[in-house]
N, C-alpha and C positions, 0 to 999 in steps of 0.2 A: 161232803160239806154241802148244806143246802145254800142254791144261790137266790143269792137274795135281788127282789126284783128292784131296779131305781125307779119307779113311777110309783110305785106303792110304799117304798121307803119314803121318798121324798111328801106326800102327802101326808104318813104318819107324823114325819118330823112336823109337818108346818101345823097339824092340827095340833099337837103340844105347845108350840109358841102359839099357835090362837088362844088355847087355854091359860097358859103363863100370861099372854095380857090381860085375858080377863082378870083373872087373880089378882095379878100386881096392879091393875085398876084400881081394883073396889079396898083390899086390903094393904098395897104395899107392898113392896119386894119382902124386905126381913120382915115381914109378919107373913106370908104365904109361907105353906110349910107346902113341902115337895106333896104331900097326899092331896092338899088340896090340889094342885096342879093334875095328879093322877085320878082324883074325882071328876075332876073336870072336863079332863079327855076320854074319860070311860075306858082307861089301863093300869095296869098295877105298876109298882112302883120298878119292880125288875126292870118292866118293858121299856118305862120312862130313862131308867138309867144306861138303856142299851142304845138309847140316842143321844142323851146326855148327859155325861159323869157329873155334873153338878149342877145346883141351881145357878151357880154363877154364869155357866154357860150357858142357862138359859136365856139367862137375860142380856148375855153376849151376841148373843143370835138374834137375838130381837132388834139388840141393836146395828145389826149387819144389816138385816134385812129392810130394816128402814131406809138405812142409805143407797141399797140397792135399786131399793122404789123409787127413793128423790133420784139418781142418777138414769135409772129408765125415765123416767117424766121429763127431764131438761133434754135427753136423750131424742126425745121423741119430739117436741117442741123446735128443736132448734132448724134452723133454718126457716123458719116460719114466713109467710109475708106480711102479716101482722105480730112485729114480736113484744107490741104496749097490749097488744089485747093478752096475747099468752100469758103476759107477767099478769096483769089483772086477775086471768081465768087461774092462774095459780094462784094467785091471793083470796080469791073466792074460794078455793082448793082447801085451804090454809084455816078461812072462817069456818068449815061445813067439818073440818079436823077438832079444832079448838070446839066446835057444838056438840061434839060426839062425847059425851062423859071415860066413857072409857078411854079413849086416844089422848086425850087432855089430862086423863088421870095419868097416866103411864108416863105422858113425856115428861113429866116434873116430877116423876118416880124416877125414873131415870136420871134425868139432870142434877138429883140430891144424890141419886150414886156417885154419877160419876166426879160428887166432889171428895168422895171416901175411896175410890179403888181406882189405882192410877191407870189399869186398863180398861176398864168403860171408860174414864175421861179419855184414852187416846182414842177410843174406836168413835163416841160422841163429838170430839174436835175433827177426826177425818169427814164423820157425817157432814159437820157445819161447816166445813172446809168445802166439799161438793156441794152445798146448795147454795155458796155463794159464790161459787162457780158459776151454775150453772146459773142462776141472776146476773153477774157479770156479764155474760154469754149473750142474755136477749136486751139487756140493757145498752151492750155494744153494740148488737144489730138492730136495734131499736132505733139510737140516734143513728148508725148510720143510711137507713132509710128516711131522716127525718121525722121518725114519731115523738122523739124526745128530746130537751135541751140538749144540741151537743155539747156543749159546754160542762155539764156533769162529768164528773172522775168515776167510771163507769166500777174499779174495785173498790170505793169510798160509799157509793150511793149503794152498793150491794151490801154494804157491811151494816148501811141503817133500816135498809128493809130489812134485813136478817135481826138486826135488834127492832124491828116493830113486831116482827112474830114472835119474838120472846117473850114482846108484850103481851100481845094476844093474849098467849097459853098463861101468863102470871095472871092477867087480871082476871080471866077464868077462875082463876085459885082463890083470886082473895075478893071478888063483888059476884057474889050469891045472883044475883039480879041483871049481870051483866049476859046479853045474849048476843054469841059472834056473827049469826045471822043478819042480825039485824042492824048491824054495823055494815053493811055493805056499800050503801051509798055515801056514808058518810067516810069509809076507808078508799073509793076510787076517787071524790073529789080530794081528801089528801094529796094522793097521788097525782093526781091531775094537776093541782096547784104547784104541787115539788116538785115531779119528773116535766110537766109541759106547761109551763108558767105563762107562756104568750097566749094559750089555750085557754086556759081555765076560767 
């Protein structure tokens, strides 16, 4: 039996999901056909299926792997001494996602699955589940250092940052002209005025 090595498994894998996002960026999940994904990676279709039995998996993976990253990032941030600046430096995080065509393509590729297949909606609720977590987290060590209203419902104010990046990534979708870059100063004085209102 040959053994197969895990460092060189493991990078094959991820280079297939690098290529399945590109794909499903530019064309769509149900419009990528598996070849393309195997053009893409530079391997035939065998080798693609000996990582993944299906496109559906692929695009399951992609959705793990996402949440894996949101939960390293809150992961790595927490306990901060500045935890208004970390939310910020992730909402900048957040704008430089939404300016990436690709990233922006894919997350509302996703999000239109996961209203057709009830398991990408549960793997995409667990995602949205950890990043508003992981908000709640610096939000509660924020005020309690004093950087923010205490007064805030620290799972309530999480829940509407979580739906201003939803916005983000729609208006992305639907105003051609809309650039998230360039929304920066005018997304931390929001913030300023709603999380630190004596501030602002």
């Amino acid at each position: 039996m040959r053994t197969i090595d895990p460092g060189k498994h493991a990078a094959r894998r991820d280079a297939i999901l690098a290529a399945a996002r590109h794909c499903f960026a530019r064309k769509g999940f149900h419009q990528t056909s598996t070849a393309a994904i195997c053009a893409q990676a530079g391997m035939s279709p065998g080798n693609l299926f000996h990582y993944f039995p299906t496109k559906q998996a692929i695009i399951a993976a992609i959705v793990d792997q996402e949440g894996s990253e949101t939960a390293a990032y809150f992961a790595g941030v927490q306990g901060s001494a500045d935890a208004y600046g970390a939310l910020l430096d992730f909402m900048d995080l957040v704008l430089a996602l939404a300016a990436d065509g690709d990233f922006a393509g894919l997350a509302l590729d996703i999000a239109a699955e996961a209203m057709r297949d009830t398991d990408i909606a549960a793997r995409v609720a667990r995602n949205d589940a950890s990043l508003r977590g992981g908000l709640q987290t610096l939000l509660s060590e924020a005020a309690a250092a004093g950087q923010i209203d205490a007064a805030l419902d620290a799972a309530q104010t999480a829940g509407w940052i979580a739906a201003l990046i939803d916005g983000i990534f729609n208006r992305v979708a639907v105003d051609p002209d809309y650039a998230p870059l360039a929304q920066r100063a005018s997304l931390h004085l929001l913030l300023t005025r709603f999380l630190r209102p004596a501030l602002a």
